[in-house]
PATIRO-874700 format. One record per residue (C-alpha): x, y, z; residue in one letter. Coordinates in nm, 3 decimals. Layout:
! PATIRO-874700
+---------+---------+---------+--------+
:       x :       y :       z : residu :
+---------+---------+---------+--------+
:       X :       Y :       Z :      a :
...
+---------+---------+---------+--------+
This chain:
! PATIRO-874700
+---------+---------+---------+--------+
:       x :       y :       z : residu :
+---------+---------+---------+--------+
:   2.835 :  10.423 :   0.744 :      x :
:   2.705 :  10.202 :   0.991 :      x :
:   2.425 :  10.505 :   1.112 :      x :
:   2.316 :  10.749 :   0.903 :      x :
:   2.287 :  11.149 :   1.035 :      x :
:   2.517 :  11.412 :   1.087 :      x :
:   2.905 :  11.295 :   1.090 :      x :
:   3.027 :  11.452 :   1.408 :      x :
:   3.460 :  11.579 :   1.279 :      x :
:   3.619 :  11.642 :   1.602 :      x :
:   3.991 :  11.722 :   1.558 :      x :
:   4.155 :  11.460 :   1.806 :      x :
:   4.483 :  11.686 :   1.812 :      x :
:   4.650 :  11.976 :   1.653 :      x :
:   4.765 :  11.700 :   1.383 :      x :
:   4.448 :  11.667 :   1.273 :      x :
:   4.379 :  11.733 :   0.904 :      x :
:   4.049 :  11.872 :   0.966 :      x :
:   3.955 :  11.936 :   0.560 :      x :
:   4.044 :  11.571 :   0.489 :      x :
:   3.833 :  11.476 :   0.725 :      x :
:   3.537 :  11.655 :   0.597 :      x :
:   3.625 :  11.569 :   0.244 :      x :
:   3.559 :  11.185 :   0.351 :      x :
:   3.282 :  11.262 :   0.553 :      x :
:   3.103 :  11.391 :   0.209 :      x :
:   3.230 :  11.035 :   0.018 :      x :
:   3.088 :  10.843 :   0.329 :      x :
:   2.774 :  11.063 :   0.298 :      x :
:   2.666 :  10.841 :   0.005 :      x :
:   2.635 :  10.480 :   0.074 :      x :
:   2.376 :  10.191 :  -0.054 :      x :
:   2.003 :  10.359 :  -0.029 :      x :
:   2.165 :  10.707 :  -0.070 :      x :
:   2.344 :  10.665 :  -0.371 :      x :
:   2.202 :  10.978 :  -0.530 :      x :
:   2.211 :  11.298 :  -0.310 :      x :
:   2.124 :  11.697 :  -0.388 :      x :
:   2.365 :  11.952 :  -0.221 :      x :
:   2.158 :  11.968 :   0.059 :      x :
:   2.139 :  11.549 :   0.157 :      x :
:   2.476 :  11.589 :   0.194 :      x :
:   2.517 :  11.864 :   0.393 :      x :
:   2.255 :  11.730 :   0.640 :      x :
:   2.407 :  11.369 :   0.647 :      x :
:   2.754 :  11.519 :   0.722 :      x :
:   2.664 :  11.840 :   0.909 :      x :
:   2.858 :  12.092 :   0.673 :      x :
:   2.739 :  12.384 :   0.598 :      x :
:   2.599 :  12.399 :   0.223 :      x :
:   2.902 :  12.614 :   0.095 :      x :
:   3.113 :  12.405 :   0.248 :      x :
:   2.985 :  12.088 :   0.126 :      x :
:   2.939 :  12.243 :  -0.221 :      x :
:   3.317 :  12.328 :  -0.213 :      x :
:   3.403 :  11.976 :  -0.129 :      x :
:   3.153 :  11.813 :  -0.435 :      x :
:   3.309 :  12.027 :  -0.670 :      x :
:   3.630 :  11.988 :  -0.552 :      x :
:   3.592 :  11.553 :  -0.592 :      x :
:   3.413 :  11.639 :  -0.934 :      x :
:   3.682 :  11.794 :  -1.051 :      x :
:   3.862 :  11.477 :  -0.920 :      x :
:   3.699 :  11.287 :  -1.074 :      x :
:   3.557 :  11.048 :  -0.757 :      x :
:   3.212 :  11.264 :  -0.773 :      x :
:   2.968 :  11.330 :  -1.069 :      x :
:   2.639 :  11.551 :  -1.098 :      x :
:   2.352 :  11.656 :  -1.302 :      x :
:   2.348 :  11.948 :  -1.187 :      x :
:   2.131 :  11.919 :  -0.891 :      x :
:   2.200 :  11.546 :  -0.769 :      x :
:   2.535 :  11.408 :  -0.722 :      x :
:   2.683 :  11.050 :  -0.723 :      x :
:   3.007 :  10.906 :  -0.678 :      x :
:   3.203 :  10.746 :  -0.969 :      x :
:   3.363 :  10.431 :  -0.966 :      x :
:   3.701 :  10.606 :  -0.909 :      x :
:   3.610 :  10.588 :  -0.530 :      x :
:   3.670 :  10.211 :  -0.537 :      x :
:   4.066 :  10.260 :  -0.594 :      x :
:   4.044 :  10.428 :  -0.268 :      x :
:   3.910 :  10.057 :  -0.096 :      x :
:   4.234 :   9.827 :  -0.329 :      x :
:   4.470 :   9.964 :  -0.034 :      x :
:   4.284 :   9.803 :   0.222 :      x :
:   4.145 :   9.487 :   0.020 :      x :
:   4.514 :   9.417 :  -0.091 :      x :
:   4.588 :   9.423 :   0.271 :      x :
:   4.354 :   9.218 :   0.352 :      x :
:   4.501 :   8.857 :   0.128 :      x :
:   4.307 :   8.637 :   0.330 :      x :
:   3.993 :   8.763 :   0.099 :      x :
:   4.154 :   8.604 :  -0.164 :      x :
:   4.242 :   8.310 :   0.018 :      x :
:   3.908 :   8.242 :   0.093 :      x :
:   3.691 :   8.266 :  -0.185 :      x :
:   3.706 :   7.848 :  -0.243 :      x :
:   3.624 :   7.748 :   0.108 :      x :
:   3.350 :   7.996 :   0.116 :      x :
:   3.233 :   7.888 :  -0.180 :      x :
:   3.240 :   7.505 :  -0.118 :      x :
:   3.094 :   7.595 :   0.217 :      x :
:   2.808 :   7.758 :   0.044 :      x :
:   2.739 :   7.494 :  -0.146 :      x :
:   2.735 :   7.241 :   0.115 :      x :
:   2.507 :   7.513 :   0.345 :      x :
:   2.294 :   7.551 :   0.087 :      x :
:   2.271 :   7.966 :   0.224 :      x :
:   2.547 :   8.267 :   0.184 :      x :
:   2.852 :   8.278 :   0.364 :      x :
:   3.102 :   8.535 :   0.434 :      x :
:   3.426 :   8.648 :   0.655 :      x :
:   3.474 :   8.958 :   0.795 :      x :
:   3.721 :   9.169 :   1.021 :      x :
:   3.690 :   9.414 :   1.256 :      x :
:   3.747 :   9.768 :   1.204 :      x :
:   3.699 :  10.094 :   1.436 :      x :
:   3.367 :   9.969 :   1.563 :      x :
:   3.211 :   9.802 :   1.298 :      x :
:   3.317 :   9.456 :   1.110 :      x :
:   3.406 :   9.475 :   0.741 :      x :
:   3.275 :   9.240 :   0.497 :      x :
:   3.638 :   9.102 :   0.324 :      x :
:   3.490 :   8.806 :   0.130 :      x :
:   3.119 :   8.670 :   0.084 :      x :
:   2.941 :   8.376 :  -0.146 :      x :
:   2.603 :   8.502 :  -0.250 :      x :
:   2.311 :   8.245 :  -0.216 :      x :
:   2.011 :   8.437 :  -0.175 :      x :
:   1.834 :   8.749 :  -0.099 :      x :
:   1.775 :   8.740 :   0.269 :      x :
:   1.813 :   9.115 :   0.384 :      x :
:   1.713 :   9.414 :   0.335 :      x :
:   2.047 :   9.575 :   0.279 :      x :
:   2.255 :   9.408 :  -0.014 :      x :
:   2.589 :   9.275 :   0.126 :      x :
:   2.937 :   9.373 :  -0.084 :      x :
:   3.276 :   9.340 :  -0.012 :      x :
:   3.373 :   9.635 :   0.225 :      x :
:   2.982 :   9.621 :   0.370 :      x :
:   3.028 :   9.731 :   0.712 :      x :
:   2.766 :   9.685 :   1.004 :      x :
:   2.815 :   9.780 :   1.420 :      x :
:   3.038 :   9.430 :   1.556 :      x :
:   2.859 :   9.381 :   1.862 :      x :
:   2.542 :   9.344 :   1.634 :      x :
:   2.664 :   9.050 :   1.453 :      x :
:   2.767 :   8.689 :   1.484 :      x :
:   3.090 :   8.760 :   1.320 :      x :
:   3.191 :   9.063 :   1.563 :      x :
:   3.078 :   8.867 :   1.879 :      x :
:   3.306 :   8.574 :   1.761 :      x :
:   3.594 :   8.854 :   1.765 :      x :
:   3.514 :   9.012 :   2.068 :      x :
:   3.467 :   8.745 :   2.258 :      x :
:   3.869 :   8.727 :   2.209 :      x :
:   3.982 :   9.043 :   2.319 :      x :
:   4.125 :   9.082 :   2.688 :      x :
:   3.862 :   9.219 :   2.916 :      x :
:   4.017 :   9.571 :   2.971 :      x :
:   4.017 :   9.600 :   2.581 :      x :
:   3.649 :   9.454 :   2.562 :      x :
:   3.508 :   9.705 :   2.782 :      x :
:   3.703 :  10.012 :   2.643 :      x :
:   3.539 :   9.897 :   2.301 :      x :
:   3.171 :   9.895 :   2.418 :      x :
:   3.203 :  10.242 :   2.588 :      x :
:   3.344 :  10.380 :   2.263 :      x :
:   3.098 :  10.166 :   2.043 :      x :
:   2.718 :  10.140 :   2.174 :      x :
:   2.553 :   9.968 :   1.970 :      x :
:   2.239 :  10.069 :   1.799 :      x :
:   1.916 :   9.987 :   1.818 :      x :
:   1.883 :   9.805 :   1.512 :      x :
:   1.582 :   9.544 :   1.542 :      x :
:   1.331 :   9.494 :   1.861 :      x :
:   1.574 :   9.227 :   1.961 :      x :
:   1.925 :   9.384 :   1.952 :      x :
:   2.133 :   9.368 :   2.232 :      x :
:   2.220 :   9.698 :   2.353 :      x :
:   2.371 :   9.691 :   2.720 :      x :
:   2.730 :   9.674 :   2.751 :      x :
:   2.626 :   9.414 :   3.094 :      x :
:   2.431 :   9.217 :   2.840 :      x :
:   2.710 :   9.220 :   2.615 :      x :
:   3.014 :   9.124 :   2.815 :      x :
:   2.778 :   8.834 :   2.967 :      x :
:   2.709 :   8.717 :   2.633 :      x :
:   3.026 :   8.739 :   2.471 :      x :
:   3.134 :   8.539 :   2.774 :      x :
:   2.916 :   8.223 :   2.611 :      x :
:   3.067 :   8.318 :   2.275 :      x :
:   3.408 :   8.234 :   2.400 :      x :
:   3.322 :   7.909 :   2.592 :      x :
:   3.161 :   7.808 :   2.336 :      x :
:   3.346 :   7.906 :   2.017 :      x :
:   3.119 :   7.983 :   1.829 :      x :
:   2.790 :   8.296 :   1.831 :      x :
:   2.463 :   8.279 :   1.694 :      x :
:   2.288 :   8.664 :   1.643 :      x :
:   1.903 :   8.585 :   1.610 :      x :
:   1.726 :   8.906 :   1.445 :      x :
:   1.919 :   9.111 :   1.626 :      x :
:   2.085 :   9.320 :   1.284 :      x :
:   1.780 :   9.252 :   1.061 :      x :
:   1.439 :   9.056 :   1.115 :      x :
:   1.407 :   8.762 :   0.933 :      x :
:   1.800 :   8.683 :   0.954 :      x :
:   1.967 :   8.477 :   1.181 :      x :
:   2.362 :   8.446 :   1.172 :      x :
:   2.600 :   8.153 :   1.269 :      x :
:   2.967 :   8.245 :   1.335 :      x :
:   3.285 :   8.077 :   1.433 :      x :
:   3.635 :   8.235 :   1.486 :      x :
:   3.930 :   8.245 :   1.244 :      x :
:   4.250 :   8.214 :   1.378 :      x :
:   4.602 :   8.252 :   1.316 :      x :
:   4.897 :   8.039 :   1.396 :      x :
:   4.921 :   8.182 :   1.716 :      x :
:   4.552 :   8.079 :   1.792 :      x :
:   4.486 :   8.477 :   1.768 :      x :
:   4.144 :   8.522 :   1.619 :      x :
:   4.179 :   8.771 :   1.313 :      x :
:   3.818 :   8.725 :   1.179 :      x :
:   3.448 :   8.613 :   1.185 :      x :
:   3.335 :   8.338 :   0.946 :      x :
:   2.930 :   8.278 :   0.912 :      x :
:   2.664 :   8.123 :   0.713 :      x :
:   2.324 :   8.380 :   0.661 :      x :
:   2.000 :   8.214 :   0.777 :      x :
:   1.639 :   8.321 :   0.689 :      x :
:   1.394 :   8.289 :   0.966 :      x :
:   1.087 :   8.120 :   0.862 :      x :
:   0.765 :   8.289 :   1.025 :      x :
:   0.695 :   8.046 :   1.352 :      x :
:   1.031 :   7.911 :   1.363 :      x :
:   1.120 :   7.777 :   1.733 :      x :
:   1.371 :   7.739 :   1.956 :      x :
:   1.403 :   7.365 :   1.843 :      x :
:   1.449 :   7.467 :   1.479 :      x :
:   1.709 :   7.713 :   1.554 :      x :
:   1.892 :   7.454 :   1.738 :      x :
:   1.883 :   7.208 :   1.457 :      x :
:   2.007 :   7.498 :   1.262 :      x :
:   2.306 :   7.526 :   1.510 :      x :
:   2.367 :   7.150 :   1.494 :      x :
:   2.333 :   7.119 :   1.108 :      x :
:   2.585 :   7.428 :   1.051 :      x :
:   2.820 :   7.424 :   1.295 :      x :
:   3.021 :   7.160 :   1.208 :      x :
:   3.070 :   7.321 :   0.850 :      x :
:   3.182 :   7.607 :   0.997 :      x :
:   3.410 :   7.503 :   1.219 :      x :
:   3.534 :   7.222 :   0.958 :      x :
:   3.549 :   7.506 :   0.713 :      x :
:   3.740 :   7.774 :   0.934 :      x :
:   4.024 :   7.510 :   1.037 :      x :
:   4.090 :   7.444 :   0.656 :      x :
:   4.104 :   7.827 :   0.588 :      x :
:   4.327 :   7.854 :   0.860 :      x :
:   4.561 :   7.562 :   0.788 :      x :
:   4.610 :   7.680 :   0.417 :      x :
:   4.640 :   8.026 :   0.568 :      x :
:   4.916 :   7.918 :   0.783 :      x :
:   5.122 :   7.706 :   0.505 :      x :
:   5.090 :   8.033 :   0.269 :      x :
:   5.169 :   8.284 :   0.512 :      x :
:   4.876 :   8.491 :   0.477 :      x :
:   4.769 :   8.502 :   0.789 :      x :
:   5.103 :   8.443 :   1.125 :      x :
+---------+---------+---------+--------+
């Protein structure tokens, strides 16, 4: 989840499968610093009542996707066949892996590529370089789009009727003293993004962080995801050293994304 709290389960119509939907409301209960809940964490984090939340852990125990102690419950490694669907949809993860890699390597920091999903981007494929956040980054890591370098650079494409219908549905969070919040601010800043091809997000998901994104396009020059390199911020860094930082990455990136996107293109993974 990208906020924690209560899960608000609104049927949208009388289609609406309303015990699925609380069912995966309990699995998205857990997530990386709640991997462990009692009966009553997840009832709280999803706003069930504690029978009906109790039903629903013994129900995915029985499953298989949940396992307890008795008091505290996790989920089991079944749960991941639930993300090969999506990640098997996604072959551009695959793809990627080598230029992120050799990018990495060249960068000297961690680099990634994510989509866009709902209102939050979804990590698809990441190189590891080092620890630099709080929250440890995984394949299928999600975090609110407007927050990050990789959403802005996806934004920025999307017709303006679209754009604005996305930031009344998704307001972004609060997330560090710095994070951009108004949908004004935004739109004016996603503006740059797309003149300039390219977003930087300075502490705005995490303090201490600093992200450089370009787009990744398809052969219709469509953007279909967010490629970035993951920069610590040293305490007293400047204006001057964050452009040097722009200067010194940005060619990577954007040397990186057009080989990504040519091999793409010849392989059909992404048209």
């Amino acid at each position: 989840m990208s906020q924690t709290g209560k899960q608000a389960i609104q049927p949208a119509s009388d289609q609406f499968v309303q015990s699925l939907a609380r069912g995966l409301a309990v699995i998205r209960a857990f997530d990386a610093q709640n991997s462990s809940l009692t009966l009553s964490d997840v009832a709280t984090r999803t706003g069930l009542a504690r029978a009906v939340a109790r039903r629903f852990l013994l129900t995915l125990e029985t499953l298989g996707y949940v396992r307890s102690n008795g008091r505290q419950y996790e989920l089991t490694g079944l749960v991941l066949e639930l993300g090969y669907s999506y990640l098997a949809s996604q072959p551009l993860s695959q793809l990627a892996t080598p230029f992120l890699e050799e990018l990495s390597a060249k960068a000297g920091e961690s680099t990634s590529i994510a989509t866009i999903d709902g209102g939050d981007i979804v990590y698809i494929a990441r190189i590891h370089r080092r620890s630099i956040m709080q929250v440890n980054i995984n394949i299928g890591t999600r975090f609110p789009a407007a927050a990050t370098a990789m959403g802005r650079v996806i934004l920025a494409a999307m017709p303006a009727k679209e754009l604005d219908a996305f930031l009344a549905a998704n307001p972004t969070p609060k997330l560090t003293s710095r994070t951009m919040t108004s949908p004004v601010e935004l739109k004016r800043e996603l503006k740059k993004v797309a003149e300039n091809g390219w977003a930087l997000v300075d502490q705005e998901l995490e303090m201490g962080l600093r992200s450089l994104a370009v787009p990744i396009r398809d052969d219709k020059n469509n953007v279909v995801a967010g490629m970035n390199i993951s920069i610590q911020v040293a305490p007293g860094d400047t204006d001057a050293k964050h452009d040097k930082q722009v200067e010194k990455f940005l060619p990577l990136l954007k040397e990186t994304a057009g080989q990504l996107t040519r091999a793409a293109t010849r392989s059909g993974e992404i048209n």
